[in-house]
VMD Tcl script that builds the backbone (N, CA, C; Angstrom):
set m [mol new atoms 471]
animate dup $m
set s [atomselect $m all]
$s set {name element resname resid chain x y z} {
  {N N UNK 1 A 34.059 203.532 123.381}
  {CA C UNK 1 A 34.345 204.948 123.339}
  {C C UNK 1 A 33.920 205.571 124.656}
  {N N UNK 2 A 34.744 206.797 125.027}
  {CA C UNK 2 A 34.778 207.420 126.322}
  {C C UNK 2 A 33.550 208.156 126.145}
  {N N UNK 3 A 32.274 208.596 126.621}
  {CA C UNK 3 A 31.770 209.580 126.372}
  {C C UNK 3 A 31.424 210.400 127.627}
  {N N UNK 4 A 32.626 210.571 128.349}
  {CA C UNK 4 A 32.820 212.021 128.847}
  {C C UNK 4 A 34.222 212.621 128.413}
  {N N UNK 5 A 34.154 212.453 126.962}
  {CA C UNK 5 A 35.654 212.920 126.178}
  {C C UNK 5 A 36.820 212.977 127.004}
  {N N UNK 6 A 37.222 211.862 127.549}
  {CA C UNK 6 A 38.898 211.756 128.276}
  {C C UNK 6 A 39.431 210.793 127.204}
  {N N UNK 7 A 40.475 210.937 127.185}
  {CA C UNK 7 A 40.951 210.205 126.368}
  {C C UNK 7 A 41.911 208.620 127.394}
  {N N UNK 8 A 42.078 207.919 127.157}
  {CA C UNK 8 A 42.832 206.900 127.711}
  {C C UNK 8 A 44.478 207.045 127.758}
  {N N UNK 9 A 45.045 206.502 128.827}
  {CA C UNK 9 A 46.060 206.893 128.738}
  {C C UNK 9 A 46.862 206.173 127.904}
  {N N UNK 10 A 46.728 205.368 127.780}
  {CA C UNK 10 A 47.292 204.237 126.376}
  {C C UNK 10 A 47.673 205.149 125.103}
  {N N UNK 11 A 46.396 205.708 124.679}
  {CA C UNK 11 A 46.459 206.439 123.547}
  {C C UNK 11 A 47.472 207.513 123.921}
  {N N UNK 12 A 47.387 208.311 125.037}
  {CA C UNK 12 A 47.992 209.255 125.366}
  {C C UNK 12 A 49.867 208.804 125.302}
  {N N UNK 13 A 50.318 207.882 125.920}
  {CA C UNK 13 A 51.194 207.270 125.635}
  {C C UNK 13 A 51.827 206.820 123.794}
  {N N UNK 14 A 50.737 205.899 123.422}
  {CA C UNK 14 A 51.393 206.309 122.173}
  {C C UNK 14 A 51.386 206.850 121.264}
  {N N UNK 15 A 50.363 208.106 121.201}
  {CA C UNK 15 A 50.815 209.139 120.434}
  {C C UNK 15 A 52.272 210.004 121.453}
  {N N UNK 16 A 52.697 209.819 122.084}
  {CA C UNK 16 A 53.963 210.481 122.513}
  {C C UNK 16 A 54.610 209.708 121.969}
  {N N UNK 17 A 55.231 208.595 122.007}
  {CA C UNK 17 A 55.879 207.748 121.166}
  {C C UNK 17 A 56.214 207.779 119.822}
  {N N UNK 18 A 55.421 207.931 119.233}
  {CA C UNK 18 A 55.053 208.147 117.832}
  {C C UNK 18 A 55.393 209.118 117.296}
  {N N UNK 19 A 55.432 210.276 118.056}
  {CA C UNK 19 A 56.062 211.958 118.169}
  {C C UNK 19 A 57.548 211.790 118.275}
  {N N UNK 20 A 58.184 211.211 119.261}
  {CA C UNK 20 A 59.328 211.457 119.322}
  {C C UNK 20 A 60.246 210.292 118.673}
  {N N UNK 21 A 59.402 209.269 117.830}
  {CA C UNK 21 A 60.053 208.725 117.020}
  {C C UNK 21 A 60.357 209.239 115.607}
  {N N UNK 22 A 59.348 210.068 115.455}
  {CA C UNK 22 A 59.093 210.875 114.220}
  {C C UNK 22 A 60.289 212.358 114.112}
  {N N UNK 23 A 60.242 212.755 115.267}
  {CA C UNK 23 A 61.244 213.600 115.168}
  {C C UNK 23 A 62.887 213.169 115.583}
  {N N UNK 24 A 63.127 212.106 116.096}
  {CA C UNK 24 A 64.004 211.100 115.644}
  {C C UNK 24 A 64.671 210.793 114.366}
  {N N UNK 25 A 63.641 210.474 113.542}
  {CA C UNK 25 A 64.127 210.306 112.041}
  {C C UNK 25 A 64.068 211.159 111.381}
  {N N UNK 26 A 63.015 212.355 111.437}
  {CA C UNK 26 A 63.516 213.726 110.672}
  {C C UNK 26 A 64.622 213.972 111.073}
  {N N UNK 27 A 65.251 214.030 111.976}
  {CA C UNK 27 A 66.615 214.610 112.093}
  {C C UNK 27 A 67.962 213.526 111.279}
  {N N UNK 28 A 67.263 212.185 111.528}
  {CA C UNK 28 A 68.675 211.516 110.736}
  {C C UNK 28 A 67.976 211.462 109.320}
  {N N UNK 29 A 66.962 212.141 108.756}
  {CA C UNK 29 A 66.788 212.277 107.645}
  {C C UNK 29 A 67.854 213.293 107.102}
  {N N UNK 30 A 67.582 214.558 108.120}
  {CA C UNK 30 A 67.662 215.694 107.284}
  {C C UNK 30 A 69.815 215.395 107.678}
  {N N UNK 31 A 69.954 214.591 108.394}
  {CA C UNK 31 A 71.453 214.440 108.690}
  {C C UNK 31 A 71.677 213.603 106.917}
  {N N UNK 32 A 71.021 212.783 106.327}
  {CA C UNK 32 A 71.517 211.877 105.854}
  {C C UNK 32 A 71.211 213.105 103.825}
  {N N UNK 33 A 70.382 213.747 103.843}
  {CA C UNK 33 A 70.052 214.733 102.925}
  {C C UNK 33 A 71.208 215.462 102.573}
  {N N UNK 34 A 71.959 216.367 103.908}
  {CA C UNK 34 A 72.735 216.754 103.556}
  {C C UNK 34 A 74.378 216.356 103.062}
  {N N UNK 35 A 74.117 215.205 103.706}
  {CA C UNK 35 A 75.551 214.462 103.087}
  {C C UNK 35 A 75.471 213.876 101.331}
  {N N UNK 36 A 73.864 213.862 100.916}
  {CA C UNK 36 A 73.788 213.344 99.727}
  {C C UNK 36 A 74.125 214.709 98.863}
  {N N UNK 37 A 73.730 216.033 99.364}
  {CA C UNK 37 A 73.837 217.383 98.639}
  {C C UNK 37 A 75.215 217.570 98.658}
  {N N UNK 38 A 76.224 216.876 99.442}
  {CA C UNK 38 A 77.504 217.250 99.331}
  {C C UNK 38 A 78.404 216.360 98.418}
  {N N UNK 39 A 77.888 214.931 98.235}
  {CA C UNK 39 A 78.380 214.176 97.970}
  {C C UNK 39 A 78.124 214.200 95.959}
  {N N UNK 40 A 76.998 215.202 95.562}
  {CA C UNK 40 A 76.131 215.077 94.404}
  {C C UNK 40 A 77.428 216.630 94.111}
  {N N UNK 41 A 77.300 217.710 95.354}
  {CA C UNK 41 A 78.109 218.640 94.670}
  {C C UNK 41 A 79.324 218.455 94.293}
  {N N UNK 42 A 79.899 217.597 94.919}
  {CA C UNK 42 A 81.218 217.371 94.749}
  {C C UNK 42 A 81.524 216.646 93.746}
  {N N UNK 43 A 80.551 215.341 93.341}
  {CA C UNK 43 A 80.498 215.228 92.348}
  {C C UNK 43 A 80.757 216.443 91.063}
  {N N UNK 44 A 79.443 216.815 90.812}
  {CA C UNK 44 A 79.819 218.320 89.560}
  {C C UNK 44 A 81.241 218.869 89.627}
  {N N UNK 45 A 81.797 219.054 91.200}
  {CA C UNK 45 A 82.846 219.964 91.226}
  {C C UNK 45 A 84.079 219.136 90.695}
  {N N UNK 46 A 84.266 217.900 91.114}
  {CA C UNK 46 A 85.237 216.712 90.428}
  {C C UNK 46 A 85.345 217.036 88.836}
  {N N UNK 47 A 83.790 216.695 88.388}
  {CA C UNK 47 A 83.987 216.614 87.186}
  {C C UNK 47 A 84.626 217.947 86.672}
  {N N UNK 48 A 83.894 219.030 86.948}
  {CA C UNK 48 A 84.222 220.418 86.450}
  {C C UNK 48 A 86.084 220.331 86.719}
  {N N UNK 49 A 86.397 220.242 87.945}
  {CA C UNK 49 A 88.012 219.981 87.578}
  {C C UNK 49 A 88.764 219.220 86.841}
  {N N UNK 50 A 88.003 218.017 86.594}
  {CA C UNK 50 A 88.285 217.159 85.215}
  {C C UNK 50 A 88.590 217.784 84.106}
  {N N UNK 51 A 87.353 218.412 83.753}
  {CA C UNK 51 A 86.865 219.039 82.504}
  {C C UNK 51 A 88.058 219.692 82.375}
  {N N UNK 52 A 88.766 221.079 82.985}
  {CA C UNK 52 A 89.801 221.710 82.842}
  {C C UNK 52 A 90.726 221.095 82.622}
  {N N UNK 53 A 91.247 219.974 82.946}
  {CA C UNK 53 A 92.192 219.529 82.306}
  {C C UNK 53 A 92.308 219.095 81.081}
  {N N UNK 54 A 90.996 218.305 81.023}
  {CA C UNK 54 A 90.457 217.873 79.511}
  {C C UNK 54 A 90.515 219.022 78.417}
  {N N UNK 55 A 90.069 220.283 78.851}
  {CA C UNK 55 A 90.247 220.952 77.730}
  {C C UNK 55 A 91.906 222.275 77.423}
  {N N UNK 56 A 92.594 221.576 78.721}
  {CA C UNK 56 A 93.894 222.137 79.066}
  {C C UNK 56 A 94.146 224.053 78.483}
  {N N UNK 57 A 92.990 224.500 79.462}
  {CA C UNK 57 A 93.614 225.710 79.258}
  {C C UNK 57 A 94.142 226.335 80.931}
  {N N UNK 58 A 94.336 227.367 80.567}
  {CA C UNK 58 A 94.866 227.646 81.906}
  {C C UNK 58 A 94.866 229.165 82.323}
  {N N UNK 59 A 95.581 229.658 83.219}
  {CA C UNK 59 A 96.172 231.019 83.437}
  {C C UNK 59 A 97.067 231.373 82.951}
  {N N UNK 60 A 97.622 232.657 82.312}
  {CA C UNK 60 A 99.009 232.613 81.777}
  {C C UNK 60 A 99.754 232.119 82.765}
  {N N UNK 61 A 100.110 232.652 83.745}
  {CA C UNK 61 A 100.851 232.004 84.995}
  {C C UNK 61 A 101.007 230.387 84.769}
  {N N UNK 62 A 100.058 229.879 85.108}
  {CA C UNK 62 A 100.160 228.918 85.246}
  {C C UNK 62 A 100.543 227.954 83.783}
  {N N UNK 63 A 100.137 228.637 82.620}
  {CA C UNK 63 A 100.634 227.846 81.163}
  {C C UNK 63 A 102.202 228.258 81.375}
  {N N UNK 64 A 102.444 229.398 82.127}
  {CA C UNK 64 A 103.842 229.159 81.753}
  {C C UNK 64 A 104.929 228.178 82.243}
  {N N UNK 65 A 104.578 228.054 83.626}
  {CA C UNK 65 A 104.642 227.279 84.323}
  {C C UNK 65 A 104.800 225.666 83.856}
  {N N UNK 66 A 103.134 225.271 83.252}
  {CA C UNK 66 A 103.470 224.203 82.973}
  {C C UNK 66 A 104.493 223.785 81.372}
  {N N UNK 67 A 104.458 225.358 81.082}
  {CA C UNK 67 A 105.094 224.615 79.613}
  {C C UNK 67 A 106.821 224.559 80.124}
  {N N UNK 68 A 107.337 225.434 80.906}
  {CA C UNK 68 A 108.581 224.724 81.489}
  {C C UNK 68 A 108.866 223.358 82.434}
  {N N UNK 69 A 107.697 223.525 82.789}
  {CA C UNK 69 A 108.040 221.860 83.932}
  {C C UNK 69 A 107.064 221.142 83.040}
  {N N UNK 70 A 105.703 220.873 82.817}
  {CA C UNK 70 A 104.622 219.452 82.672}
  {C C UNK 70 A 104.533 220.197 81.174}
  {N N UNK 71 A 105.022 219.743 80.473}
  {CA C UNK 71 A 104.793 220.498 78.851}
  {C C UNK 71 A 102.948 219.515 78.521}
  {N N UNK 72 A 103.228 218.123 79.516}
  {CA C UNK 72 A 102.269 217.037 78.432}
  {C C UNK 72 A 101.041 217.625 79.571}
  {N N UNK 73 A 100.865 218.376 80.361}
  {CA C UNK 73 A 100.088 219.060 80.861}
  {C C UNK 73 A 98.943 220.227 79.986}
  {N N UNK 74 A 99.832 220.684 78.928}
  {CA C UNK 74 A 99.252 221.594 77.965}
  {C C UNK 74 A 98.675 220.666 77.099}
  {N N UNK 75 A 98.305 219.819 77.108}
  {CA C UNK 75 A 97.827 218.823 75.976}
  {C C UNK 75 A 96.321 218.673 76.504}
  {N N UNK 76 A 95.345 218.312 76.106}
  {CA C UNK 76 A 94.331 217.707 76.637}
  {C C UNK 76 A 94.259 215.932 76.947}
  {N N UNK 77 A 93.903 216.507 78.429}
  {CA C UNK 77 A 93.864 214.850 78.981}
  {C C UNK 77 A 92.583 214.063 79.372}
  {N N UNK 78 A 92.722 213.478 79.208}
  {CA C UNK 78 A 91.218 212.364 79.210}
  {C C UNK 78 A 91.560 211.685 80.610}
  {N N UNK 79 A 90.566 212.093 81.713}
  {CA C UNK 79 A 89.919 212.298 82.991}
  {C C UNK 79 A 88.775 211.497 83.710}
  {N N UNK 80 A 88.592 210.137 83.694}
  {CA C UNK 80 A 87.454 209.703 84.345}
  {C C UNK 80 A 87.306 210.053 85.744}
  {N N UNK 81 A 86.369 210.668 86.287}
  {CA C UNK 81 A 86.341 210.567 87.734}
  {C C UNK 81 A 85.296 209.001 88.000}
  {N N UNK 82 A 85.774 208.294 88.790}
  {CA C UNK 82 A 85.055 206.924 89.107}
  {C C UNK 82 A 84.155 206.673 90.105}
  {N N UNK 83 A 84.804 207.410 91.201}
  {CA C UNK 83 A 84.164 206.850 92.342}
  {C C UNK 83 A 84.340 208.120 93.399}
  {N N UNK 84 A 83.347 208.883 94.141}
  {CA C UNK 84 A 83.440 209.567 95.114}
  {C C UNK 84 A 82.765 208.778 96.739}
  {N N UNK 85 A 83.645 208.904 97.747}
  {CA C UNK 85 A 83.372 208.434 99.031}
  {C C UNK 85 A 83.062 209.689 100.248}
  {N N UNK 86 A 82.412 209.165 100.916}
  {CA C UNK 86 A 82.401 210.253 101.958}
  {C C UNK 86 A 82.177 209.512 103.265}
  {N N UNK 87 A 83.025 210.179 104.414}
  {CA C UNK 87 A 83.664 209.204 105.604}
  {C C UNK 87 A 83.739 210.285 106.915}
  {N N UNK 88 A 82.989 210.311 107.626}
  {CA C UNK 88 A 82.917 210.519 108.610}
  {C C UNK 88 A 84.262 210.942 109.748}
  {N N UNK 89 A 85.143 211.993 109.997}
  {CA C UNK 89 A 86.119 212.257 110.651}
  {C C UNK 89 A 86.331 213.039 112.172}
  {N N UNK 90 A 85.355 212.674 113.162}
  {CA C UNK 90 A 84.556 213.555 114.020}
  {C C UNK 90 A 83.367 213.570 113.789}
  {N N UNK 91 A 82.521 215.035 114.856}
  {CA C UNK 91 A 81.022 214.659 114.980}
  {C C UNK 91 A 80.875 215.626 113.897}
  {N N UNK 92 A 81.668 217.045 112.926}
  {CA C UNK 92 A 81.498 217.523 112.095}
  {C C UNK 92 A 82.132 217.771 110.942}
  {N N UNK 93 A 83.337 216.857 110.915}
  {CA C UNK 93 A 84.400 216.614 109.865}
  {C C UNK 93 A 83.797 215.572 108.963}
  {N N UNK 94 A 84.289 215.777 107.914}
  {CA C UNK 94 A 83.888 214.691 106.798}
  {C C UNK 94 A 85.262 214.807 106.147}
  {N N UNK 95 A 85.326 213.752 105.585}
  {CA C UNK 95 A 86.687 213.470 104.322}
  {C C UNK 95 A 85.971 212.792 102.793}
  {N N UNK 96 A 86.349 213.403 102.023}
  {CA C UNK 96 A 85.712 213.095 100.868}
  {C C UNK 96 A 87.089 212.631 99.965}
  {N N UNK 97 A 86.811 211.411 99.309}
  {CA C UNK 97 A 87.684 210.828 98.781}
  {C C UNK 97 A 87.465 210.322 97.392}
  {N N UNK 98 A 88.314 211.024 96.495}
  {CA C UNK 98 A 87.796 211.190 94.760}
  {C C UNK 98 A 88.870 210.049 94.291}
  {N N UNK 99 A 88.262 208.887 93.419}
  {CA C UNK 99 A 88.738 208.017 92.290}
  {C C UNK 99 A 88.504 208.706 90.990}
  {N N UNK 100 A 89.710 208.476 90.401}
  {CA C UNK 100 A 90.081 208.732 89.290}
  {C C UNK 100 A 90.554 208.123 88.462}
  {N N UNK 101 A 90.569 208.136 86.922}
  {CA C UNK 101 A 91.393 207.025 86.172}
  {C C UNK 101 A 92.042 207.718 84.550}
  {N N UNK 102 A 92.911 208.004 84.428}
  {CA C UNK 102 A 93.199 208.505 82.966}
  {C C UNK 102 A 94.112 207.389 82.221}
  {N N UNK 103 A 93.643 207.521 80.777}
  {CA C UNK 103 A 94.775 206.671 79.968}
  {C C UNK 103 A 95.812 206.927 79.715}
  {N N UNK 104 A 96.377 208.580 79.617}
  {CA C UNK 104 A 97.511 208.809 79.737}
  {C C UNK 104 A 98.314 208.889 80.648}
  {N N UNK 105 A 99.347 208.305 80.460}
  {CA C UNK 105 A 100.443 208.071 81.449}
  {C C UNK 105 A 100.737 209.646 81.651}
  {N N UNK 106 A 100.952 209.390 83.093}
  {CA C UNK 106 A 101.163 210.577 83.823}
  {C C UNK 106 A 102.031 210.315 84.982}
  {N N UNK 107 A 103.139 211.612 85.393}
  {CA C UNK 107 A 104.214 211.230 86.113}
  {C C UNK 107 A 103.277 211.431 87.696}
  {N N UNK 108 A 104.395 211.763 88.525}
  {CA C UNK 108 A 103.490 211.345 90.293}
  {C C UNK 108 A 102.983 212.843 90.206}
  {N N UNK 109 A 103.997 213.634 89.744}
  {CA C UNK 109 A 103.744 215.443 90.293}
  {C C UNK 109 A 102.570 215.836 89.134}
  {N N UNK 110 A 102.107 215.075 87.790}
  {CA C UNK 110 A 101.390 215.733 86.998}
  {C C UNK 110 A 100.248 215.181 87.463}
  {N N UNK 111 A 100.180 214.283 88.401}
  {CA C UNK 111 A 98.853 213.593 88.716}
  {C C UNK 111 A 98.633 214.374 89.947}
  {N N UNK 112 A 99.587 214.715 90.802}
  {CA C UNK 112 A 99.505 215.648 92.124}
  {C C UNK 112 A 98.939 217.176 91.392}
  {N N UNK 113 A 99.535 217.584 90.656}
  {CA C UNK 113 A 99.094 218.969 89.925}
  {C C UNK 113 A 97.125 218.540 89.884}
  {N N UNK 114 A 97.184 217.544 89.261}
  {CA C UNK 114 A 95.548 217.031 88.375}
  {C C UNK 114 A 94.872 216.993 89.586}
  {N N UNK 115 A 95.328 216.198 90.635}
  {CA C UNK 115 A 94.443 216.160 92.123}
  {C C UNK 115 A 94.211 217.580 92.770}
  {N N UNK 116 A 95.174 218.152 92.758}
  {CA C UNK 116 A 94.787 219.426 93.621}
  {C C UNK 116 A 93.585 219.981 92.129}
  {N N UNK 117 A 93.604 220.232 91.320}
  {CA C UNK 117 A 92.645 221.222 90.658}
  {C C UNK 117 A 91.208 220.434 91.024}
  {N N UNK 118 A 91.269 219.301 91.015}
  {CA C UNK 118 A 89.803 218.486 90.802}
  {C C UNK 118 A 89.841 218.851 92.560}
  {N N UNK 119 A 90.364 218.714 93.086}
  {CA C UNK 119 A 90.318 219.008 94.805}
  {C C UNK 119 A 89.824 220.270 94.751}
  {N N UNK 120 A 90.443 221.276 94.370}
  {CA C UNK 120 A 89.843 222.801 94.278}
  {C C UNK 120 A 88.421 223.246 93.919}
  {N N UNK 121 A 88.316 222.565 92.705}
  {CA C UNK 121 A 86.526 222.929 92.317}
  {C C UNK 121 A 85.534 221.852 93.102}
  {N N UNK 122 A 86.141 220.533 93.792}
  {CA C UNK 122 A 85.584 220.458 94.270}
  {C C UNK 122 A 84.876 220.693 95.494}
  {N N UNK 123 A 86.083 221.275 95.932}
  {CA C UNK 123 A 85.652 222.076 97.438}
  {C C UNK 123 A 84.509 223.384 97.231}
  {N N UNK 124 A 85.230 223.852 96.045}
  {CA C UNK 124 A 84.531 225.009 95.785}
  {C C UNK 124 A 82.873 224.619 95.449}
  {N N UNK 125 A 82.616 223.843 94.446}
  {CA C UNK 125 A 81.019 223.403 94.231}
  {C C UNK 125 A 80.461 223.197 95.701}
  {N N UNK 126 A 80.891 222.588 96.762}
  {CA C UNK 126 A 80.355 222.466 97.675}
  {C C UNK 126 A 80.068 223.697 98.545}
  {N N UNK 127 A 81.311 224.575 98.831}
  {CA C UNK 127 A 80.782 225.826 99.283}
  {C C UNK 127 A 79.845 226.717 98.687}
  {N N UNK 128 A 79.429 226.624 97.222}
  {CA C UNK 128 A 78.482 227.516 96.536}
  {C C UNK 128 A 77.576 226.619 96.350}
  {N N UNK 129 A 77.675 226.005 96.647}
  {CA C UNK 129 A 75.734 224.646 97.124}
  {C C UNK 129 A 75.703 225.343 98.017}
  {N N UNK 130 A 75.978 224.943 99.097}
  {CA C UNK 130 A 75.463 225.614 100.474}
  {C C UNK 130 A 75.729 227.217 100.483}
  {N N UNK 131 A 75.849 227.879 99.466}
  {CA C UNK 131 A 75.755 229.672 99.961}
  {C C UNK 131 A 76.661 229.875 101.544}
  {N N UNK 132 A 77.729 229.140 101.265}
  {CA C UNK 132 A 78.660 229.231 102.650}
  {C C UNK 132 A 79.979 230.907 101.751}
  {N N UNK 133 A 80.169 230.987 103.345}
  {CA C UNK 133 A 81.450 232.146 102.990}
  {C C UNK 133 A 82.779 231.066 102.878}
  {N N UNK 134 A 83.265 231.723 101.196}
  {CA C UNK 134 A 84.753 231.460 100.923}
  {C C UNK 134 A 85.724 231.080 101.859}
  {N N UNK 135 A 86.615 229.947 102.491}
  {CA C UNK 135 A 87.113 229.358 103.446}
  {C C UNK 135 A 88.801 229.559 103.223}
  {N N UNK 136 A 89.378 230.894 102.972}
  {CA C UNK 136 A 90.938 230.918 101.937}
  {C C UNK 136 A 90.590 230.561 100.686}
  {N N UNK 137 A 91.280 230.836 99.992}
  {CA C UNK 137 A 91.499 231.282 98.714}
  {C C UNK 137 A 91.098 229.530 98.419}
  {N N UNK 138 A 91.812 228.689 98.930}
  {CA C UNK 138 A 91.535 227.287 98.343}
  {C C UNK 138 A 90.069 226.404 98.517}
  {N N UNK 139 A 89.767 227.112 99.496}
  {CA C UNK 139 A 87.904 226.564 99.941}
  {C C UNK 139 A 88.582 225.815 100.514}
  {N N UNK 140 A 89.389 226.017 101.483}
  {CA C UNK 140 A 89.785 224.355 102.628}
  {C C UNK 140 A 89.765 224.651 103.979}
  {N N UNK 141 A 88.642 224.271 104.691}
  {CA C UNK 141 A 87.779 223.350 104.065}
  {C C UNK 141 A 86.871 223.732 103.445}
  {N N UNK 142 A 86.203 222.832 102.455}
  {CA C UNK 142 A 84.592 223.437 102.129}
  {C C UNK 142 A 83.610 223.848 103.795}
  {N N UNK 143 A 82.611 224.087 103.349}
  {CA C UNK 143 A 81.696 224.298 104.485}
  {C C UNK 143 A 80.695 223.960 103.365}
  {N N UNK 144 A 79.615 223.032 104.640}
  {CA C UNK 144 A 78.255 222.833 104.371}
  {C C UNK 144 A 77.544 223.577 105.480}
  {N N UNK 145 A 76.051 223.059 105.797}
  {CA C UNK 145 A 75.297 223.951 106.560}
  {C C UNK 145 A 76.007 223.206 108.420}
  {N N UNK 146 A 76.152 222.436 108.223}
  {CA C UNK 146 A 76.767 221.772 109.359}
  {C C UNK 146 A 77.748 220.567 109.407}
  {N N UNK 147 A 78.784 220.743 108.466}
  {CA C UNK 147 A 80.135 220.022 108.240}
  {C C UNK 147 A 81.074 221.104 107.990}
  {N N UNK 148 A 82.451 220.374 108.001}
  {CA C UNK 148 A 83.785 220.907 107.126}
  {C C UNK 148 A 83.937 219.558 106.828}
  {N N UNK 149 A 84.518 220.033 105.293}
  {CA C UNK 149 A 84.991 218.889 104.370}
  {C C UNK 149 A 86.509 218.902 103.944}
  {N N UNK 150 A 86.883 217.582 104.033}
  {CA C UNK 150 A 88.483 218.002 103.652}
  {C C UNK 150 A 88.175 217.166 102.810}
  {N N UNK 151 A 89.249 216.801 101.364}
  {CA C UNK 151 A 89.413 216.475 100.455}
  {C C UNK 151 A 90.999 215.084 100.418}
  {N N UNK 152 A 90.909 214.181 100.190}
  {CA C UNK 152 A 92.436 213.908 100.483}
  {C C UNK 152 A 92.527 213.601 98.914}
  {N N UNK 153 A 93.974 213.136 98.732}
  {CA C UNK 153 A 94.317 213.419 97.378}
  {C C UNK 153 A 93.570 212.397 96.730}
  {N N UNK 154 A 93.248 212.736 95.193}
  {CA C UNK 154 A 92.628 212.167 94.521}
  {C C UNK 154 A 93.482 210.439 94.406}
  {N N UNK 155 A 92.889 209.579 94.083}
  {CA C UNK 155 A 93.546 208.297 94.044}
  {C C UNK 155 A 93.189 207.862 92.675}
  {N N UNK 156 A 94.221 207.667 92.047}
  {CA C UNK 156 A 94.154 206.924 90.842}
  {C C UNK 156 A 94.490 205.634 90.472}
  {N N UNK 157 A 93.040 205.189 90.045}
  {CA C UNK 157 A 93.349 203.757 89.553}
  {C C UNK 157 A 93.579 203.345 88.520}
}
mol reanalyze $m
mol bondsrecalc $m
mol representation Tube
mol addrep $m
């Protein structure tokens, strides 16, 4: 031990080290946090667009709609969401990519109808996680605290 309190430069060295390794990984912490808060909201928001179909109600508008074109739309449909991905598109783009699976047969446009709604709430859960401002009427893109999220169509397996 020094006892005219200097410290060595060794020590001095690696506590700097140690510092800027530390704030190193807080940052790809707090990078890797927020992709899990988006990936968990979007989750809820999937399902929640599920759910609406499952319990097939709608807008008048839109019941009227489907009872002239997708009549089997007014029915309740059984909705697994399977699998959500999230993929990197740029240094602040993300693409989030929703699996899906239903037992009822469904044509290309009633499954395109089913993707955009589960696309919609899910954008939307993500913008009201993060307390972001409304992005158009559709939330596209979502916003996180430091992403935009696009959605591509749901894929059904």
């Amino acid at each position: 031990m020094n006892n005219k309190g200097q410290i060595s430069l060794e020590y001095i060295l690696f506590s700097t080290i140690i510092i800027v390794m530390l704030i190193f990984i807080a940052g790809t912490l707090l990078d890797e946090n927020e992709k899990n808060i988006i990936i968990d909201s979007a989750r809820m928001g999937a399902q929640e667009g599920a759910d609406k179909n499952a319990y097939a109600t709608y807008y008048n508008d839109t019941f009227n709609y489907y009872q002239s074109d997708y009549p089997r739309l007014l029915h309740p449909t059984d909705i697994d969401i399977i699998n959500i991905t999230l993929r990197e598109n740029g240094e602040k783009r993300l693409i989030l990519e929703i699996y899906a699976h239903s037992n009822t047969k469904l044509t290309y446009n009633e499954k395109y109808i089913i993707s955009s709604r589960i696309n919609y709430y899910t954008r939307r859960s993500i913008t009201n996680t993060f307390k972001q401002k409304q992005n158009g009427i559709y939330y596209t893109p979502a916003l996180s605290d430091n992403y935009e999220i696009e959605c591509e169509d749901v894929r059904w397996i």
